[in-house]
Structures are given as structure tokens and as C-alpha cells.
LOPA-678923 format. One record per residue (C-alpha): residue in three letters; x, y, z. Coordinates in nm, 4 decimals. Example, Ala and Ser with C-alpha at 12.3 -4.5 7.8 and 13.67 -1.06 7.14 Angstrom:
2
{lumdren=Ala | xx=1.2300 | yy=-0.4500 | zz=0.7800}
{lumdren=Ser | xx=1.3670 | yy=-0.1060 | zz=0.7140}
# end
This chain:
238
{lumdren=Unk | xx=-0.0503 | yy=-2.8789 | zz=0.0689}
{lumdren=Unk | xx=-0.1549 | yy=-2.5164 | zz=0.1535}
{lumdren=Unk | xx=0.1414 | yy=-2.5323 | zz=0.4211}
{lumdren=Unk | xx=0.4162 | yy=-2.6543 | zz=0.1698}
{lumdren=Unk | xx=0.3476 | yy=-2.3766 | zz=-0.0990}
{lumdren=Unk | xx=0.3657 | yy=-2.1430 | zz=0.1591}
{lumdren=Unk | xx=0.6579 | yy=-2.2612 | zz=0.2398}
{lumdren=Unk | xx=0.8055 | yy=-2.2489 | zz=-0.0994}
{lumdren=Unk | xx=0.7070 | yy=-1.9401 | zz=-0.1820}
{lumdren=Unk | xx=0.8874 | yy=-1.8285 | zz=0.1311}
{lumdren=Unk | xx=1.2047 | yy=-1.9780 | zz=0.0557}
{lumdren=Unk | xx=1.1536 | yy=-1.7698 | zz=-0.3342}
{lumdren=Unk | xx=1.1029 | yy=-1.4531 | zz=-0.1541}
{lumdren=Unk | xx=1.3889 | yy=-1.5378 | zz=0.0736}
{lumdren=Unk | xx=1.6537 | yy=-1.6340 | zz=-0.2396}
{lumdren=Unk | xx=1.5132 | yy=-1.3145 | zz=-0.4715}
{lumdren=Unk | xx=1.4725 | yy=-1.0028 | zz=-0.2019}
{lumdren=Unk | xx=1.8680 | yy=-0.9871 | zz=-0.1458}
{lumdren=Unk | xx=1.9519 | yy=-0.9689 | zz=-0.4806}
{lumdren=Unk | xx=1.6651 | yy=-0.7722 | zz=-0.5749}
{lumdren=Unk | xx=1.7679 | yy=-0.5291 | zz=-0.2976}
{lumdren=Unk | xx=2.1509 | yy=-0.5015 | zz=-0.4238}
{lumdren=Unk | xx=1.9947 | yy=-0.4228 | zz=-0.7768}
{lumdren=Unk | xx=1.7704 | yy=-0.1629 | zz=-0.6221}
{lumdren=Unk | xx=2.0759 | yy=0.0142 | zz=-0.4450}
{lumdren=Unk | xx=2.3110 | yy=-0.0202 | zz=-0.7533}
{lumdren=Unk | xx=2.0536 | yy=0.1835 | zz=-0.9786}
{lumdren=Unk | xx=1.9802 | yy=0.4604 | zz=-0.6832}
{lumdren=Unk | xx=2.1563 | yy=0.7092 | zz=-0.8346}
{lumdren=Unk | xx=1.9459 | yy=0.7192 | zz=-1.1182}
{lumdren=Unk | xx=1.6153 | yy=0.9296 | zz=-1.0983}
{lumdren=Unk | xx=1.3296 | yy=0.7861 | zz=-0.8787}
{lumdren=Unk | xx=1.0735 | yy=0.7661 | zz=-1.1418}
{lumdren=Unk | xx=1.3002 | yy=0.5391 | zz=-1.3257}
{lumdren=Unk | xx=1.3842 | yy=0.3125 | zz=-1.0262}
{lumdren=Unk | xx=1.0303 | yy=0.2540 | zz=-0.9385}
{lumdren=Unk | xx=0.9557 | yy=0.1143 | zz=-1.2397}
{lumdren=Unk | xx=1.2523 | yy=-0.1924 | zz=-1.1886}
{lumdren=Unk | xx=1.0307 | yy=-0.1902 | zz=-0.8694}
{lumdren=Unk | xx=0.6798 | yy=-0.2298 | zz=-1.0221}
{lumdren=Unk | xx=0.8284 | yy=-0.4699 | zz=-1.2515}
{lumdren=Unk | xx=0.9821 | yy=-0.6903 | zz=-0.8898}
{lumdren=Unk | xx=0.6203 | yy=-0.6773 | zz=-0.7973}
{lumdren=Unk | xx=0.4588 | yy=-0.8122 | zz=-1.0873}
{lumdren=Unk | xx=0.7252 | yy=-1.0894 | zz=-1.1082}
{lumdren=Unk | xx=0.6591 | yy=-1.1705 | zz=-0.7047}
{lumdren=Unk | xx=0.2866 | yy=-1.1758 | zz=-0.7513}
{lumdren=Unk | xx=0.3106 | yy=-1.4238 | zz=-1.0939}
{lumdren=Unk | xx=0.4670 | yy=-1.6273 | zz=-0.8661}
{lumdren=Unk | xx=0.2520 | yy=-1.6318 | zz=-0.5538}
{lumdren=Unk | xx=-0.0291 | yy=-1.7326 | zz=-0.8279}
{lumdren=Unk | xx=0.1783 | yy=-1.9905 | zz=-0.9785}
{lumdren=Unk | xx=0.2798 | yy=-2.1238 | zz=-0.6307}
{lumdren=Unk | xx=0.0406 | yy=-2.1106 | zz=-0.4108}
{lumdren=Unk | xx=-0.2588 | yy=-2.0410 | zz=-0.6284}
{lumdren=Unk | xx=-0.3448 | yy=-1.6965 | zz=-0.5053}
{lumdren=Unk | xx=-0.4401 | yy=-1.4688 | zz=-0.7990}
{lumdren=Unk | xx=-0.6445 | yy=-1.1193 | zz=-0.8159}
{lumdren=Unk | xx=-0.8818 | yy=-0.9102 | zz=-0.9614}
{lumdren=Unk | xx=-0.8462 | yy=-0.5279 | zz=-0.9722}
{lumdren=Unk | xx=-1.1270 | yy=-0.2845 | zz=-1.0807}
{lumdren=Unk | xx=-1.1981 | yy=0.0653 | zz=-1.0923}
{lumdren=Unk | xx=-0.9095 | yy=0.1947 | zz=-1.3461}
{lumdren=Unk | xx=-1.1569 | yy=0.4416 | zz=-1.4246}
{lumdren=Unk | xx=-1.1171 | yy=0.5686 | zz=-1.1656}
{lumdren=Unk | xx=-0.7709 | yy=0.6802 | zz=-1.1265}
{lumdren=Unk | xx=-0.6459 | yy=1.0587 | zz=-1.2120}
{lumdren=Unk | xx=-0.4225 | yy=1.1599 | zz=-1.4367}
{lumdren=Unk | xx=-0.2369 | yy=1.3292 | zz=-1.1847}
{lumdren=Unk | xx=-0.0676 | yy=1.1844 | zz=-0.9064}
{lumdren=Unk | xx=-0.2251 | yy=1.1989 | zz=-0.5508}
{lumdren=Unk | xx=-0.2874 | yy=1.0593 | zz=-0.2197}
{lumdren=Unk | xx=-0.4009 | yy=0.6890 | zz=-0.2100}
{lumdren=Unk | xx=-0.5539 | yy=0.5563 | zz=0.1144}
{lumdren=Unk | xx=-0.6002 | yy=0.1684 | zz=0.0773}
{lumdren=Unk | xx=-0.7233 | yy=-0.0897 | zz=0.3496}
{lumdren=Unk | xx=-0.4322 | yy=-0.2821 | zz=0.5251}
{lumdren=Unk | xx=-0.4826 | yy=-0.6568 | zz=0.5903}
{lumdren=Unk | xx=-0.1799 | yy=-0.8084 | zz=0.4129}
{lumdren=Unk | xx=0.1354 | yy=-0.8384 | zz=0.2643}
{lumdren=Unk | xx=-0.0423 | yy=-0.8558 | zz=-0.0699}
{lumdren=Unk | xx=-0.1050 | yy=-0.4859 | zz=-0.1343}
{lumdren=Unk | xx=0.2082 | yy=-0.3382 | zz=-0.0688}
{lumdren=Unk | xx=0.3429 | yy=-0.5309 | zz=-0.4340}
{lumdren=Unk | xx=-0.0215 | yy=-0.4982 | zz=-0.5929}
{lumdren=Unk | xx=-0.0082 | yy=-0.1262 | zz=-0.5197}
{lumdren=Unk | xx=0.3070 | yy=-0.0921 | zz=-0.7075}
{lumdren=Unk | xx=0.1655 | yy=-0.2268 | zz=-1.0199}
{lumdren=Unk | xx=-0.0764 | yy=0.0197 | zz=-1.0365}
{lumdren=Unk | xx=0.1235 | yy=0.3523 | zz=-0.9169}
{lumdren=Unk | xx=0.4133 | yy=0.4622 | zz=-1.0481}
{lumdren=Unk | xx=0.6729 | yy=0.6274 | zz=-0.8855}
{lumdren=Unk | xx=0.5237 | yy=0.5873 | zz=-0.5734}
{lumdren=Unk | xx=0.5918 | yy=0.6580 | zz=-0.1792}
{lumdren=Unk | xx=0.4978 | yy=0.5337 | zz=0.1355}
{lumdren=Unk | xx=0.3940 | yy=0.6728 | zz=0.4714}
{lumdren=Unk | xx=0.4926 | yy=0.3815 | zz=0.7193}
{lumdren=Unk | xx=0.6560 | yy=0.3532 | zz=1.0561}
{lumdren=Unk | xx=1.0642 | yy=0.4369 | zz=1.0911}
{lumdren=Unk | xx=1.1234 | yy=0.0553 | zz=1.2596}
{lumdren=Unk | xx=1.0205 | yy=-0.1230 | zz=0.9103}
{lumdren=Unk | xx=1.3791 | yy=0.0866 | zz=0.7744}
{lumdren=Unk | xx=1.5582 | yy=-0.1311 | zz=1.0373}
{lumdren=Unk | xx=1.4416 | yy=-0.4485 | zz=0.8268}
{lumdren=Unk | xx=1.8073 | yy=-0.6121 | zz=0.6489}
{lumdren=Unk | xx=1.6952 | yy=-0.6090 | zz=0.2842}
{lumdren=Unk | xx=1.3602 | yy=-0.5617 | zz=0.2892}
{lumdren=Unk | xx=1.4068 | yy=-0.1937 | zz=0.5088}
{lumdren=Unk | xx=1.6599 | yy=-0.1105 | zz=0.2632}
{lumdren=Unk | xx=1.4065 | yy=-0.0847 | zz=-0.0298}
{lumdren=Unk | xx=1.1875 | yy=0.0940 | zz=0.1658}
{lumdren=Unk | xx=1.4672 | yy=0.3608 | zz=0.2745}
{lumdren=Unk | xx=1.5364 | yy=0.3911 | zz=-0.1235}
{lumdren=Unk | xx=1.1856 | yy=0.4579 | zz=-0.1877}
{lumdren=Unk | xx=1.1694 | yy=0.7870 | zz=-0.0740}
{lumdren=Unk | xx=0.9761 | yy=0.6697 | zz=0.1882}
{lumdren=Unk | xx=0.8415 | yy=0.9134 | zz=0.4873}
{lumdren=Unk | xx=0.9659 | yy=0.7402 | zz=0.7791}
{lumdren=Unk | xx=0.7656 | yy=0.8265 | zz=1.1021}
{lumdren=Unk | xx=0.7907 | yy=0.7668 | zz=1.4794}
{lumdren=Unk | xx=0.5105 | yy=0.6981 | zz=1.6148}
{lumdren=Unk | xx=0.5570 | yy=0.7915 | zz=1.9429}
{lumdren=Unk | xx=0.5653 | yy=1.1523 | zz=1.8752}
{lumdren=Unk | xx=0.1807 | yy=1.2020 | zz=1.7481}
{lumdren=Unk | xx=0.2564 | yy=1.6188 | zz=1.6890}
{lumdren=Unk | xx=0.6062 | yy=1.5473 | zz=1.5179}
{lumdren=Unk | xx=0.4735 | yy=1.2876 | zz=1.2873}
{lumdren=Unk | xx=0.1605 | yy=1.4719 | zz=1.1378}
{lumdren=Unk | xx=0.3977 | yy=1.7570 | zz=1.1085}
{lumdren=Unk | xx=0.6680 | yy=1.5198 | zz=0.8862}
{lumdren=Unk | xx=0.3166 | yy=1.3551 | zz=0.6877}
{lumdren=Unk | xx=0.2231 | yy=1.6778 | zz=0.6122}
{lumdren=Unk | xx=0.5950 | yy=1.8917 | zz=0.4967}
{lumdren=Unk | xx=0.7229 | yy=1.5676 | zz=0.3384}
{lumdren=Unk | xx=0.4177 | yy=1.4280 | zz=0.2174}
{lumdren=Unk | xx=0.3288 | yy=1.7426 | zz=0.0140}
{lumdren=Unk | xx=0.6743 | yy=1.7899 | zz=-0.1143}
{lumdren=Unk | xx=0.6582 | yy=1.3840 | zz=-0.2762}
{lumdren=Unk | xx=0.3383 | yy=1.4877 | zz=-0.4363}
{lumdren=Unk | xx=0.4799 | yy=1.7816 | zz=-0.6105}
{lumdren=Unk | xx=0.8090 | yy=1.6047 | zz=-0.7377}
{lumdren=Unk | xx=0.5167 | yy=1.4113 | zz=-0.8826}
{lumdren=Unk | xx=0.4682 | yy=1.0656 | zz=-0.6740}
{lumdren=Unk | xx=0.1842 | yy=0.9266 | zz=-0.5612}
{lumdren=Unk | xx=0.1731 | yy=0.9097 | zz=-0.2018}
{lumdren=Unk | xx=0.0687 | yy=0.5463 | zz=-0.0195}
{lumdren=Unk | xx=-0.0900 | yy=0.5511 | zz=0.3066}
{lumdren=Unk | xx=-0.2955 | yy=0.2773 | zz=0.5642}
{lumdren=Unk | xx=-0.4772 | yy=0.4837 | zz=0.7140}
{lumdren=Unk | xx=-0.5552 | yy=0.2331 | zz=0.9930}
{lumdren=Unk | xx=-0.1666 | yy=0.2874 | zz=1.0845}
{lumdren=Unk | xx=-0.0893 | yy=-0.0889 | zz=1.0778}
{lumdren=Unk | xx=-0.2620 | yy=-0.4360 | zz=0.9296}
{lumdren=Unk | xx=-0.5672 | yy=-0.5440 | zz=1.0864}
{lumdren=Unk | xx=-0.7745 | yy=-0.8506 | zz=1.0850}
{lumdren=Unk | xx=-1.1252 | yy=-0.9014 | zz=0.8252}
{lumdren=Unk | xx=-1.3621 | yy=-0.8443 | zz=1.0759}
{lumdren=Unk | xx=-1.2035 | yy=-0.5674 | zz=1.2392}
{lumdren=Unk | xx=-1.2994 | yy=-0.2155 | zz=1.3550}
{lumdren=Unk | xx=-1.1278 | yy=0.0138 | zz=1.1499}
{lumdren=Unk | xx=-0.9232 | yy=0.2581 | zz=1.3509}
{lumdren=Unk | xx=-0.8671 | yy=0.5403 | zz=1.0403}
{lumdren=Unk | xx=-0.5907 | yy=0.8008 | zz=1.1684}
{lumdren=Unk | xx=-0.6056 | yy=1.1776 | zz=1.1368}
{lumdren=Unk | xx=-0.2482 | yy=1.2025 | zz=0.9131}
{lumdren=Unk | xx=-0.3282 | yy=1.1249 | zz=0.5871}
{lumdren=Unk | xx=-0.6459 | yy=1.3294 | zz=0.5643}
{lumdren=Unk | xx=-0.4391 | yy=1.6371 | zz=0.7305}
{lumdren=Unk | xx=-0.2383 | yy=1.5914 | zz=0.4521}
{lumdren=Unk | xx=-0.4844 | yy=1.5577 | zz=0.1608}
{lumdren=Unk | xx=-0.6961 | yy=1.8877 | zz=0.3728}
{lumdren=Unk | xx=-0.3229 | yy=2.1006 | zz=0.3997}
{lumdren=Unk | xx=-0.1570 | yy=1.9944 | zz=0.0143}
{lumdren=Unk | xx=-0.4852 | yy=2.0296 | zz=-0.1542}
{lumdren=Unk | xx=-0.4184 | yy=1.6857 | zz=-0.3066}
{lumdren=Unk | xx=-0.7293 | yy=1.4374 | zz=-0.4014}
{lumdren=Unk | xx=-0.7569 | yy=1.1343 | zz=-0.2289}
{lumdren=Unk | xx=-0.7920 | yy=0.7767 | zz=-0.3882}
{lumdren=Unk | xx=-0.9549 | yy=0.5217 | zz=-0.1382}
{lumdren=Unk | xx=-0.9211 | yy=0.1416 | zz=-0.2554}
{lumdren=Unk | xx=-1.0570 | yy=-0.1312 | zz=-0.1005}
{lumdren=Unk | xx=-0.9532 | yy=-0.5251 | zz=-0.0940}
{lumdren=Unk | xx=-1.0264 | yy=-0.8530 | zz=0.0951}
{lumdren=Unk | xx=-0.6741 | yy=-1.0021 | zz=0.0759}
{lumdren=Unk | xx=-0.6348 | yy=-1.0530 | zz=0.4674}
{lumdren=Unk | xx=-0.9198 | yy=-1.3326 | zz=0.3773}
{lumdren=Unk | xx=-0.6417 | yy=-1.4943 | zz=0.2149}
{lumdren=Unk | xx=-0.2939 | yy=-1.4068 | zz=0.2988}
{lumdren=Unk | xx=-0.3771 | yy=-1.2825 | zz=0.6837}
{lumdren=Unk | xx=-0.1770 | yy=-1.0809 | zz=0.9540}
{lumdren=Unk | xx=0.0096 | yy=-1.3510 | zz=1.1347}
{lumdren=Unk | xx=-0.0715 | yy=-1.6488 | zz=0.9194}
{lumdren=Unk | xx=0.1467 | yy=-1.8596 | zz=0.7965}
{lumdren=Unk | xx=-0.0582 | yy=-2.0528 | zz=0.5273}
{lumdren=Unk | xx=-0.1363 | yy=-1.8441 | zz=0.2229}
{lumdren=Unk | xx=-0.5359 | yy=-1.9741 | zz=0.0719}
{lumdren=Unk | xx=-0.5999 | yy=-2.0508 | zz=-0.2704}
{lumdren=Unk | xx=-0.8305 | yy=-1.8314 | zz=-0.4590}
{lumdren=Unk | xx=-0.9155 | yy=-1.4542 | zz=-0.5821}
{lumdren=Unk | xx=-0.8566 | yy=-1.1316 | zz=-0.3886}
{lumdren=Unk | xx=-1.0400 | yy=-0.8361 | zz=-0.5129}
{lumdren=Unk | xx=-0.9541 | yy=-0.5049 | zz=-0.5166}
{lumdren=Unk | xx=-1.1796 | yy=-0.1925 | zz=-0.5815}
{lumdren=Unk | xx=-0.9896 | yy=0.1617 | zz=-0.6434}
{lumdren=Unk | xx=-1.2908 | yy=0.3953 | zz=-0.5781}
{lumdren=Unk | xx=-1.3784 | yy=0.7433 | zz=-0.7247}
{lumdren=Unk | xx=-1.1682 | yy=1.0397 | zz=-0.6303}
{lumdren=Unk | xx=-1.2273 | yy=1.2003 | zz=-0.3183}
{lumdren=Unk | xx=-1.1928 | yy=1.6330 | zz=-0.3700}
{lumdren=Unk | xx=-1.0327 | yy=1.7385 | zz=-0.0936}
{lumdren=Unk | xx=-1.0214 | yy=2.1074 | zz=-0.1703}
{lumdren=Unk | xx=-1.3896 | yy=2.0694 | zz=-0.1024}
{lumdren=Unk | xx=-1.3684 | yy=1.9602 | zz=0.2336}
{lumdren=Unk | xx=-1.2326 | yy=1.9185 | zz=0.5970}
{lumdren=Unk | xx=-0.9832 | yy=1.6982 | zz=0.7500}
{lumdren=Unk | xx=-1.2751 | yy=1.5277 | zz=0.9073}
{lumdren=Unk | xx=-1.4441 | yy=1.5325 | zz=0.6237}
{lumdren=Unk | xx=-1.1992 | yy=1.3662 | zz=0.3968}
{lumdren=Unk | xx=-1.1251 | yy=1.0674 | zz=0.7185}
{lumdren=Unk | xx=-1.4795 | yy=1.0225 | zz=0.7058}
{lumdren=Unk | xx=-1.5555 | yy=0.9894 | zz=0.3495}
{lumdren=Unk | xx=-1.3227 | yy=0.7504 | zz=0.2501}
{lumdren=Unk | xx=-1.3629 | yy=0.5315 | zz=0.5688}
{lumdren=Unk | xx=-1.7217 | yy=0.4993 | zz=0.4681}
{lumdren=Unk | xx=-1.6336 | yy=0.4020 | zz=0.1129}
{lumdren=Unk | xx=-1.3893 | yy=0.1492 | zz=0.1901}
{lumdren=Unk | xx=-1.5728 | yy=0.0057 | zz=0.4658}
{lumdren=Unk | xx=-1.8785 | yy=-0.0170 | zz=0.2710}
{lumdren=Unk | xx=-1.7169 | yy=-0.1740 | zz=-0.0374}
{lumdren=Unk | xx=-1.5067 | yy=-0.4101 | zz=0.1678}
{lumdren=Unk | xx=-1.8682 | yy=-0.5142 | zz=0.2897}
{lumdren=Unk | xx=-2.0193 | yy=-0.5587 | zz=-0.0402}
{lumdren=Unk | xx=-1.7162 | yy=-0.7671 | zz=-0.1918}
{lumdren=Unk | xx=-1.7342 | yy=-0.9871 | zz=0.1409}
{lumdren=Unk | xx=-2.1537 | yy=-1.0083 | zz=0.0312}
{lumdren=Unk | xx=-2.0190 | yy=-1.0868 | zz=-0.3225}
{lumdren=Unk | xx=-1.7972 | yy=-1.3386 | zz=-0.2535}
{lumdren=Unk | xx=-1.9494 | yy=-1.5495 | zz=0.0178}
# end
């Protein structure tokens, strides 16, 4: 059963994503903020499906939690699943992510109209220099700024790998950082097929003031939040 949702689900987001993407490109002349709304709004209808499908719904807390003002977010990576939750939440938003994903018919598209900062990751000094220059000027246009700080998805279970770029950034712009944590790669994992039944939940944590501290610092602090409340919603649920 868990196979054939899957499956249909697949062949929704395989109908939808073309003509989602054509809408996306028709409306990019019109400001950002205004297009990543008709984003938000894809996400939220992709996600109402995925529940009604294949039975995978979620639980976010912690609004509390988030600023007024945009900033940096640094969420854990383990799925598909947050890169539409995430847009529900932030609005207008832009990604740090790898310059291949751009190369993606359709789905690279969207990403290219999303303002996002497209790096290559075999050039370590180039890249930190693009996170940093194009990272600080999205966060004063006024978008919030999405990275994985683990560079790519990883497995539950995992050691976490948390790279230097994103907390350069947050130490150099003088931007706060958001950590959130999430157990949806118990669910909807890197590599699997099969989406599970059941309830991911995601924590957005308390602001991390990075005028206060170093690039270390900043790595270090929200790797220990997110790790540790990853562990205590793994304790919770099981």
C-alpha cells in the first residue's frame, strides 16, 4: 500500500511541477516578494496532498520563536519534506544550494527564479566568498536566507558534518541565525522510495545572536541545538 501512494503521489508531483514551473516563470517579472508567495501557496497545496495521499502529515512548533526581521535559517537536511515546509513558514525566501540542482528541467528552473545563491562546490574559497557577498545582499533586500548546513541530506542516525559557510555568513552580515530541527528523513528518507505514514515534527529554536559571537561560535551553537533537539523528538516519539 505504502508503495502505491508513493507512487501516486509521484505521478501528482510529476503532472503539477511543469505547469507550476511555467506559472512561476510567467509571473517573474513581478517583484520577488510577490512571487514567493504563489510559491508558499505551491507548497502548502503539495504538502495537503502528500497528507491526503500517502498519509504523511506534520507538526511545527516554536513560532515564538521567529523574528520579526528576516535572517539566516539553518535547518537539518534529511528530506524532500523541508524544502516545501520551509516555504510555508518564510516568506520571500532564498536558498544556498549547489549550482548542479539549476541543471534540474523544471524543478532547477524554480530554483534559478528564486534568487537562489548557486555555488560550486569544488571551489571551497570561491564559494564562502559568493555565501558571504550574495548572501548578505538577499538579507538586506529583505529575504530570509535558507541554508543545510550539513551541505547535502543525510541519513537519521548520521554524524552531522555542519560546514563553515553559513556561520561565516551570519559572523560577516551581522544577521541572527534561526536553527530548526525535524525528523522527516524517519519518514520520507534520502534514497527511499516509499514515503511512511505518520507525523514529522519540526522545532524552529530560539534565535541565535550572532553579533555576539564567532564563526565558530555560531557553527557550534546551533549544531548543538539541533542535534540535541533532533535527539529529544527521536526520545519523544519512540
Amino acid at each position: 500500500m505504502g508503495y502505491f501512494r508513493s507512487t501516486l503521489y509521484l505521478m501528482f508531483m510529476w503532472l503539477t511541477i511543469p505547469v507550476a514551473t511555467t506559472i512561476f516563470l510567467i509571473v517573474y517579472p513581478i517583484p520577488y516578494k510577490y512571487r514567493s508567495r504563489l510559491i508558499s501557496s505551491w507548497s502548502r497545496v503539495t504538502l495537503s496532498v502528500l497528507s491526503f495521499i500517502c498519509g504523511l502529515k506534520f507538526e511545527i512548533s516554536g513560532h515564538e520563536n521567529i523574528p520579526e526581521k528576516p535572517c539566516i535559517i539553518f535547518c537539518k537536511h534529511q528530506s524532500t519534506w523541508e524544502t516545501m515546509a520551509l516555504q510555508l513558514l518564510f516568506t520571500p525566501q532564498v536558498w544556498i544550494l549547489k549550482r548542479e540542482l539549476l541543471w534540474i528541467p523544471f524543478f532547477g528552473w524554480t530554483l534559478a527564479s528564486m534568487k537562489s545563491i548557486a555555488i560550486d562546490r569544488s571551489s571551497s574559497k570561491k564559494a564562502l566568498k559568493q555565501v558571504v557577498e550574495q548572501g548578505t545582499q538577499r538579507l538586506n533586500e529583505g529575504n530570509w536566507v535558507v541554508i543545510f548546513p550539513e551541505g547535502t541530506r543525510t541519513r537519521p542516525g548520521d554524524k552531522p558534518n555542519y560546514k563553515v559557510g553559513g556561520a561565516m555568513l551570519a559572523n560577516q552580515s551581522k544577521f541572527d541565525v534561526l536553527p530548526i530541527a525535524h525528523n522527516a528523513g524517519e519518514f520520507w528518507p534520502k534514497g527511499q522510495y516509499v514515503k511512511k505514514a505518520g507525523t514529522i515534527k519540526m522545532v524552529i529554536g530560539p534565535v541565535i545572536k550572532s553579533s555576539e559571537l564567532s564563526t565558530k561560535e555560531i557553527s557550534r551553537n546551533a549544531e548543538q541545538w539541533i542535534e540535541t533537539t533532533l535527539n529529544e523528538i527521536y526520545e519523544k516519539t519512540y
